[in-house]
C-alpha positions as CSV (number, residue, x, y, z in Angstrom):
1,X,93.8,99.8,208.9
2,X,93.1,100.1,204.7
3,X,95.8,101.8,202.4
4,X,94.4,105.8,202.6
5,X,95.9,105.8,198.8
6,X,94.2,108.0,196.6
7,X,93.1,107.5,193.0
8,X,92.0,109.8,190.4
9,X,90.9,109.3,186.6
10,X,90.3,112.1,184.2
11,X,87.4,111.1,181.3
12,X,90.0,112.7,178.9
13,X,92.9,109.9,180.0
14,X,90.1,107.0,180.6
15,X,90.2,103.7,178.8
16,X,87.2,103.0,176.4
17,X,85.5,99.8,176.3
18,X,84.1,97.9,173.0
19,X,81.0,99.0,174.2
20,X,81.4,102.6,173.7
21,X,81.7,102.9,177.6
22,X,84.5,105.2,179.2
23,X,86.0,103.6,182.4
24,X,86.0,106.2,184.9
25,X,87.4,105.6,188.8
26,X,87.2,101.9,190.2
27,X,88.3,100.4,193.2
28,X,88.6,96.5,194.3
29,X,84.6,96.3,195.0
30,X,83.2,99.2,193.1
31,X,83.8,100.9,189.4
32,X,82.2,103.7,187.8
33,X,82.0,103.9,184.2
34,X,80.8,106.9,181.9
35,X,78.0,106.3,179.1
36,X,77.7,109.0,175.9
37,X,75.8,107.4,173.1
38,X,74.0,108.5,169.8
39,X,70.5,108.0,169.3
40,X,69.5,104.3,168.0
41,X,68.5,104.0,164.7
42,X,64.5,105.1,164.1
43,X,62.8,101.7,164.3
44,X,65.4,100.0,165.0
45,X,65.2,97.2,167.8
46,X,66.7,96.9,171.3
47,X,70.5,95.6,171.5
48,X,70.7,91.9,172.0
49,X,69.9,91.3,175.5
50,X,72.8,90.1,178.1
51,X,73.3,89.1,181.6
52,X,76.4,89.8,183.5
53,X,78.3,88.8,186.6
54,X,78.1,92.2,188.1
55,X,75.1,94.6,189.4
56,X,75.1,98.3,188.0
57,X,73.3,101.1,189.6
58,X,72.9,104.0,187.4
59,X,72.2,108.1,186.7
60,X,70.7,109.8,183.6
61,X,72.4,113.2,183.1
62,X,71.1,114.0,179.4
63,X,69.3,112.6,176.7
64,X,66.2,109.8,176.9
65,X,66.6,105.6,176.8
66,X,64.5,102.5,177.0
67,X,65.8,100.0,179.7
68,X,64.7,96.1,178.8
69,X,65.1,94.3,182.5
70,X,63.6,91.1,182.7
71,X,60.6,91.2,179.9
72,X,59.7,94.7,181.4
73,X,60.5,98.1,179.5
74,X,61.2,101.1,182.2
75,X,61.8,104.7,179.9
76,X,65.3,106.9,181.4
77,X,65.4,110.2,181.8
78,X,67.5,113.0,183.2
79,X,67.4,113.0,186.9
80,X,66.2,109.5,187.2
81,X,68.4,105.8,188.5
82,X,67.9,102.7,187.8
83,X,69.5,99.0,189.0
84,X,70.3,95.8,186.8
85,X,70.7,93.1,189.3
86,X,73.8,90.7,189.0
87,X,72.8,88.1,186.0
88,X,69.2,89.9,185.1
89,X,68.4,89.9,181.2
90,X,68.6,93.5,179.8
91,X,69.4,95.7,177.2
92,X,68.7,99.8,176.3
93,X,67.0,101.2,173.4
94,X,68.8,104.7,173.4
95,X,65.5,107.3,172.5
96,X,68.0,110.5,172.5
97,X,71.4,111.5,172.5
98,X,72.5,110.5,176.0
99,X,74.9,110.7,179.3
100,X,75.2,108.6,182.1
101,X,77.4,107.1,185.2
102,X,76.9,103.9,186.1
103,X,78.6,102.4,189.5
104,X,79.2,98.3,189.0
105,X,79.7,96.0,191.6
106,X,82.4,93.9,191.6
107,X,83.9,96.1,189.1
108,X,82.7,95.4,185.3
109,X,86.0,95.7,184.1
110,X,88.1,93.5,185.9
111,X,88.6,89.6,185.2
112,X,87.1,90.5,182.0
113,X,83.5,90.9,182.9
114,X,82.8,93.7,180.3
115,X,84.0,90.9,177.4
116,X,80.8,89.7,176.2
């Protein structure tokens, strides 16, 4: 039978990543992660796009963004999901000030996954 341990993280005690990302609960499979990020610059471009070794799920709370997945352009906004499989090219264009959770699979943080 699994450990029945159980875990808790506060966003106010949560690590920070490079990326601006707050590292919320995470388990051995599965990590959550909290977004809040200024609008991007007016006419400014997308981030550089990236591929990682993980798959991320995610939920808008607040705030509008553009999602670059594979050469296609999908616009966020509150109430709706969205998936990046493991390894696809992406990157966000953030519209308006904006929240989100997003669940990775493995975890983004461990073995350094988050790094580049």
């Amino acid at each position: 039978m699994p450990e029945a341990s159980i875990f808790k993280t506060n966003q106010q005690n949560a690590a920070t990543g490079e990326m601006g990302q707050t590292y919320l609960a995470s388990g051995q499979k599965l990590a959550m992660r909290l977004w809040q990020e200024a609008p991007s610059e007016p006419g400014s471009e997308p981030k550089p796009e990236t591929r990682r070794d993980y798959e991320t799920v995610g939920y808008v709370i607040a705030g509008r963004a553009e999602l670059h997945l594979e050469g296609k352009v999908v616009q966020l906004q509150p109430g709706d999901s969205w998936v990046v499989p493991q390894q696809a090219a992406h990157t966000y264009r953030i519209d308006e000030s904006f929240t989100a959770v997003e669940a990775t699979s493995p975890p983004a943080r461990a073995d350094e996954r988050d790094a580049t």
